[in-house]
C-alpha positions in Angstrom: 24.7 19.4 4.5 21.5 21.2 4.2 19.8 20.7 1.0 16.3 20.1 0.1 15.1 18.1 -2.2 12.6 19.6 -4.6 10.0 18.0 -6.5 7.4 19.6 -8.4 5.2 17.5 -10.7 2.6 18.6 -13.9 0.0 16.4 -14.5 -0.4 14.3 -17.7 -3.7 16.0 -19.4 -3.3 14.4 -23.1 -3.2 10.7 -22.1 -7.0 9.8 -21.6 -7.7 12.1 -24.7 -5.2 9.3 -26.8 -7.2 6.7 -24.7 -10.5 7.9 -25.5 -10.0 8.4 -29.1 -8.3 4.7 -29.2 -11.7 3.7 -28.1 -13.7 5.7 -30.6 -11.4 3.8 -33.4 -12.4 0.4 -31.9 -8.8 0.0 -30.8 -7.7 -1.9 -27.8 -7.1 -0.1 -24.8 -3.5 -0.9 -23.7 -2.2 0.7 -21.3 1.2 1.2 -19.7 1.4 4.0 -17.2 5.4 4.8 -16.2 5.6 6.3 -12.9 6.1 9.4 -14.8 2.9 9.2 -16.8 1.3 9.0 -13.3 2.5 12.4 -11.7 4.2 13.8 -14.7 8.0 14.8 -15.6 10.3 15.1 -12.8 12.2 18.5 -12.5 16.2 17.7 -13.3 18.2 15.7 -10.7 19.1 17.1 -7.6 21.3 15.3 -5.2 20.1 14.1 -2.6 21.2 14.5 1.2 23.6 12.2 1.7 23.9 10.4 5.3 27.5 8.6 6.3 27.4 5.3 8.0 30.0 6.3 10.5 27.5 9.1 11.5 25.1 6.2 12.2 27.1 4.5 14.1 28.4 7.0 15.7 25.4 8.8 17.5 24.6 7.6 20.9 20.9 8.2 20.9 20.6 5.7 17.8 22.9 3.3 19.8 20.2 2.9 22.5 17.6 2.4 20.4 20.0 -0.1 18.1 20.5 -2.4 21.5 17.3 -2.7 22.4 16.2 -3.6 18.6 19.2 -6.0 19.5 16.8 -7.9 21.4 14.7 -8.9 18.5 17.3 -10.9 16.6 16.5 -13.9 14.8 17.8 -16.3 18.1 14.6 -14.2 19.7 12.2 -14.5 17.2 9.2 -16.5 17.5 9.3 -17.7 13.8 11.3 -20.5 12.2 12.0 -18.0 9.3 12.4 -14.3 9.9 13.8 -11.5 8.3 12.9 -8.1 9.4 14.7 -5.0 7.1 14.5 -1.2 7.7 16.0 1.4 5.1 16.3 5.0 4.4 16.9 5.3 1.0 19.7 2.7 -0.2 20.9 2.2 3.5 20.1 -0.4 5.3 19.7 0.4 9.0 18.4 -2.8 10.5 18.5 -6.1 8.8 17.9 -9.2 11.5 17.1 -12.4 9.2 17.5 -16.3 9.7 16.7 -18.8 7.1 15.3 -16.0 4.5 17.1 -13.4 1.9 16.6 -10.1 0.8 15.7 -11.1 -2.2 13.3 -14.3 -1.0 9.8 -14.2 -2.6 7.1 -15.2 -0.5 3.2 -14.4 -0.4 2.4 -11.2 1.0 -1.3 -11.9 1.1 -3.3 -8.7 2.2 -0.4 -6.0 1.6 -1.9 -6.4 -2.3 -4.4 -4.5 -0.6 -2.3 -1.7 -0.8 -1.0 -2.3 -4.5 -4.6 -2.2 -5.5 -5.6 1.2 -3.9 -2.3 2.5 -5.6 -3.3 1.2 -8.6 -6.9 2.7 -8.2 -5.0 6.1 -7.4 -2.9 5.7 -10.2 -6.3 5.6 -12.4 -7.2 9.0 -10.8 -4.0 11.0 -11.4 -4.8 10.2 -14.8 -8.7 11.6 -14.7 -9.8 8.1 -15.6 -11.9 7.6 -11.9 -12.6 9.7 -9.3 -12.7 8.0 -5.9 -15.6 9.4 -5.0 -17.6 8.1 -8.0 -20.4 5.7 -7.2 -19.9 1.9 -8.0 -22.8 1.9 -9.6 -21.3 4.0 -12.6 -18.9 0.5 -13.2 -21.1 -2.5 -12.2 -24.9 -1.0 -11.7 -25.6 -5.0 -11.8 -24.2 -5.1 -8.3 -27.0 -5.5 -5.2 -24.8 -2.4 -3.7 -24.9 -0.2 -6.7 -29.0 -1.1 -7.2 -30.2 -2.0 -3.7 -27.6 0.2 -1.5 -28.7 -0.1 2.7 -31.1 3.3 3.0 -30.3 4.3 -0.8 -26.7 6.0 0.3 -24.4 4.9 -2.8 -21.2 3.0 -2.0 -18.0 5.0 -3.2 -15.2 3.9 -4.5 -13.6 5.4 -1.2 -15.8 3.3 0.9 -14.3 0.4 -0.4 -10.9 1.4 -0.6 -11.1 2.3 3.5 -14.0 -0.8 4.2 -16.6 1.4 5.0 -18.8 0.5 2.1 -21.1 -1.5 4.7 -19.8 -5.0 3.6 -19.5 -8.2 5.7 -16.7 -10.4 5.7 -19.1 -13.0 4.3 -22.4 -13.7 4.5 -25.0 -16.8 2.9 -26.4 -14.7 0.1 -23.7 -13.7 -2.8 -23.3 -12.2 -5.7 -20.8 -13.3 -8.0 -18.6 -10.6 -9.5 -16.7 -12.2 -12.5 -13.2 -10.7 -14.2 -13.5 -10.0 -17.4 -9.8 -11.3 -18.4 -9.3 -14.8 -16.7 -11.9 -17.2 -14.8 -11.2 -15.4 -11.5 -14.1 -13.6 -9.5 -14.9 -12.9 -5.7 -18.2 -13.5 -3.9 -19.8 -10.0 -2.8 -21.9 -10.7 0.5 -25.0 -8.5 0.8 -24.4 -5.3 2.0 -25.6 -5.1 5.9 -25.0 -1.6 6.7 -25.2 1.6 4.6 -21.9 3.1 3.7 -19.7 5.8 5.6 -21.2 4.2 8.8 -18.9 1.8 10.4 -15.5 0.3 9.4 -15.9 -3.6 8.6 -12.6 -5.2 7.3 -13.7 -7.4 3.9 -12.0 -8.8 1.3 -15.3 -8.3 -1.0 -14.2 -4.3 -1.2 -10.7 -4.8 -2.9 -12.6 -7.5 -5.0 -14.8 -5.1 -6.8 -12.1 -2.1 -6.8 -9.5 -4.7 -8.7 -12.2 -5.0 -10.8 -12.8 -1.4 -11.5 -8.9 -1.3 -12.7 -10.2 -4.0 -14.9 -12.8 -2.4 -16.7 -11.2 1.5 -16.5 -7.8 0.3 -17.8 -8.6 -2.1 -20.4 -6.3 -5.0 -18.6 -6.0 -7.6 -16.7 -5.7 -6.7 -13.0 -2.4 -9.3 -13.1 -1.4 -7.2 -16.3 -1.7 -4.2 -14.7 0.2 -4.6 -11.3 3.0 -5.9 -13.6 2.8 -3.0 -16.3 2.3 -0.5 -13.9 3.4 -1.0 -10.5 6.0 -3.8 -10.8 8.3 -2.4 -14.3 7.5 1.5 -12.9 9.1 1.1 -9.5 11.8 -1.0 -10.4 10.7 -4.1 -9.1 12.4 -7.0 -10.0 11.6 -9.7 -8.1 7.5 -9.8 -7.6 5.2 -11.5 -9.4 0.9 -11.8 -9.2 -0.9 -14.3 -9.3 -3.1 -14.7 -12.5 -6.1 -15.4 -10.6 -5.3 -12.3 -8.1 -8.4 -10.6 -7.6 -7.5 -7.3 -5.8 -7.0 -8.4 -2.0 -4.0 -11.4 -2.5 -2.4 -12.6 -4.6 0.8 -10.7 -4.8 4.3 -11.9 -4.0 7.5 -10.6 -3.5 10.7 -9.6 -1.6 11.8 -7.8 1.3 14.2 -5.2 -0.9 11.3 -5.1 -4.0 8.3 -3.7 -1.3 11.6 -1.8 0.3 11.6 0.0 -3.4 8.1 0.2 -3.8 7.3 1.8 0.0 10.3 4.3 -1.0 8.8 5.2 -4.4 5.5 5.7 -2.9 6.3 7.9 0.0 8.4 9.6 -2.3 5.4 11.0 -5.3 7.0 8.3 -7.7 4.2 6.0 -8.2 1.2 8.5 -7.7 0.7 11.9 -7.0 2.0 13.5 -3.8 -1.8 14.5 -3.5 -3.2 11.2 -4.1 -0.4 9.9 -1.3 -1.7 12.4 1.2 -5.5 10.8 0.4 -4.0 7.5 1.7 -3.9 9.0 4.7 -7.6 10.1 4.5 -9.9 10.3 7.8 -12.9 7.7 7.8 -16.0 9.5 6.7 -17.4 11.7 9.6 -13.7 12.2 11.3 -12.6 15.6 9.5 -9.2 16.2 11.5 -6.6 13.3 12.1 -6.8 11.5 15.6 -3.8 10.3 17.1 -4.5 6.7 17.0 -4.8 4.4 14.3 -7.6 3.8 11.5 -7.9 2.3 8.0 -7.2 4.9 5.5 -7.6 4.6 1.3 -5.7 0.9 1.5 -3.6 1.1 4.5 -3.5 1.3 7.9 -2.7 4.9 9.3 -0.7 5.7 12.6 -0.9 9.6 13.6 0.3 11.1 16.9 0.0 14.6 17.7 -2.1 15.5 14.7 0.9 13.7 12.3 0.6 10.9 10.3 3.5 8.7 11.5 3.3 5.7 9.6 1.2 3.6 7.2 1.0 0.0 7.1 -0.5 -3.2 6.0 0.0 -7.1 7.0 -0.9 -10.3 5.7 -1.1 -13.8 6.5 -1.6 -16.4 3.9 -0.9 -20.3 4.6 1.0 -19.9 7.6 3.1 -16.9 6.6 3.5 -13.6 7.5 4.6 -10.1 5.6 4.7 -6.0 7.3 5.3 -3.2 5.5 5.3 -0.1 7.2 6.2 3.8 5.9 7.6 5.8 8.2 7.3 9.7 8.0 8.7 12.3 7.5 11.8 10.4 6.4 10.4 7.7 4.5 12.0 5.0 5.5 10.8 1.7 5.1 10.3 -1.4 7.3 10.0 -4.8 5.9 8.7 -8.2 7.8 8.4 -11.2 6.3 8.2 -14.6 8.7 6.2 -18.1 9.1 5.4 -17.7 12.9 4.0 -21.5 14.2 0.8 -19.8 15.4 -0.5 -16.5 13.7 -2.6 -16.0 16.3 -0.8 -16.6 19.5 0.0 -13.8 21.9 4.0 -14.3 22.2 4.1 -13.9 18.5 1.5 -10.6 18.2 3.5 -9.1 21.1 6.8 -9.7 19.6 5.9 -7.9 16.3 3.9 -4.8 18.0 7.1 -4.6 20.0 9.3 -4.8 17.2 7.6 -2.3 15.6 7.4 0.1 18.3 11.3 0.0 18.5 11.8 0.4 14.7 9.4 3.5 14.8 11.6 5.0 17.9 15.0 4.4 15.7 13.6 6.4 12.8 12.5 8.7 14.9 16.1 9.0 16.6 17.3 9.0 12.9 15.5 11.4 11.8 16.9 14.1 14.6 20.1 13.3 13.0 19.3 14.3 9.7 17.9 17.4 10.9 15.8 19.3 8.1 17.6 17.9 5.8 14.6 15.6 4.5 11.3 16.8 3.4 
């Protein structure tokens, strides 16, 4: 059982010629970008490795790590509703839940933030952005793009990995509006000049949702349907029409199952643009093992490796996880309403939890050998 799965993808060169000479023409840009338009055709099917359930059960190493996952079971869990999933491709591994289904849509609050730097990724496979362009060349009416802290220009990729200097909030705004519904988000005055420290702000994924705006011709809501939703396959998410790039999504434990899958896999955006995720912070030119905020997620490495990337949310009360796991590209999914977000038995439960699902793929993964790339 030893074969490889081979992907090799061309890029799509013609499709922002047709969009640029739909412009000329005064037509309305509309566009719909298949996964395939993204990262070009895929080669011809080849099947891949297939892993038996009875081999799952069977190994003894993955039994360990099963019974003390065991522990985490709904009875345990310090959440009302819980439901905690883990797949490798259309097997479910783990799958703990009380009171919520697969197929339950709920808020996933800040994992949009990922959606929205796939979506700006997207827009760069196709040669419509480059990350590192300057904000200024899409809103120069910005204080950022015209008054930027000792005249370094923000990047796109500063505010796709919060560098850009922002504050979570601050007195003095500026009010950047979408140009498709009455939705816009404050932008706080920058404090700091960009590449310089990491700052966590909602403000960043504001402006870059409304980059996709202007570059695509759409709504952002319109896009993350068109583009993300319909190309991966998912069938159970919506967005809010009022989304402005950091919230705003929701959907189910088996849709973001399909969508981290797709994504580790080169389906939604290049395999280059996937390894950019993974991207250093400015100044940091080799992976650390340790964690940091990469181009929309956060990234675990260990041993020079990236291991995972993830994001959470919390909006009114609940709580959503996905997490990536390489090299097999598995996929965990956690969605509960814990009584207090913030309260140590519940952050020690999940970082726990986590820790164990990691050392189950990682147990996994020895069984299927080199048979995944």
């Amino acid at each position: 059982m030893k074969n490889q799965i081979l992907q090799s993808f061309r890029f799509v060169l013609f499709l922002p010629v047709i969009l640029l000479i739909g412009t000329l023409f005064g037509e309305e840009k509309n566009l719909r970008i298949s996964s395939a338009q993204a990262v070009g055709n895929p080669p011809a099917a080849v099947t891949p490795p297939t892993i038996q359930l009875s081999s799952v059960e069977e190994n003894k190493e993955l039994q360990k790590k099963k019974v003390m996952l065991d522990q985490f079971a709904p009875v345990n869990a310090p959440y009302s509703q819980f439901i905690v999933q883990l797949s490798y491709k259309d097997i479910d591994l783990i799958n703990y839940s009380q009171g919520l289904e697969k197929d339950s849509r709920r808020p996933v609050a800040s994992v949009t933030k990922l959606f929205t730097a796939v979506a700006i990724l997207q827009l760069q496979d196709l040669n419509l952005l480059n990350i590192e362009d300057p904000v200024a060349k899409y809103f120069p009416e910005l204080k950022i793009s015209s008054e930027p802290v000792d005249g370094k220009m923000v990047r796109i990729a500063h505010l796709m990995n919060h560098t850009a200097g922002l504050p979570y909030a601050s007195g003095d705004n500026q009010l950047l509006k979408s140009e498709f519904s009455n939705a816009g988000v404050w932008i706080p005055r920058q404090y700091k000049a960009a590449g310089l420290e990491f700052n966590y702000s909602n403000a960043n994924f504001g402006i870059l949702a409304a980059i996709i705006e202007k570059v695509s011709g759409m709504s952002y809501s319109e896009y993350m349907r068109s583009n993300i939703f319909e190309a991966s396959g998912m069938k159970n998410s919506s967005v809010d029409n009022s989304a402005l790039g950091y919230s705003g999504i929701q959907s189910s434990v088996n849709d973001l199952t399909v969508f981290g899958q797709k994504l580790a896999s080169g389906e939604i955006i290049s395999k280059r643009s996937l390894k950019q995720i993974s991207r250093p912070p400015e100044g940091q030119k080799k992976h650390k093992d340790g964690m940091f905020y990469g181009l929309g997620a956060r990234v675990v490495v260990e041993k020079g490796e990236v291991l995972e990337i993830y994001h959470t949310g919390i909006f009114n009360g609940n709580f959503a996880e996905m997490h990536i796991y390489f090299p097999t590209k598995s996929v965990a999914v956690l969605f509960g309403n814990p009584p207090d977000i913030r309260a140590k038995v519940f952050n020690q439960y999940r970082y726990t939890l986590n820790s164990y699902l990691r050392q189950y793929i990682l147990a996994f993964n020895q069984l299927l050998g080199d048979e995944v790339l």
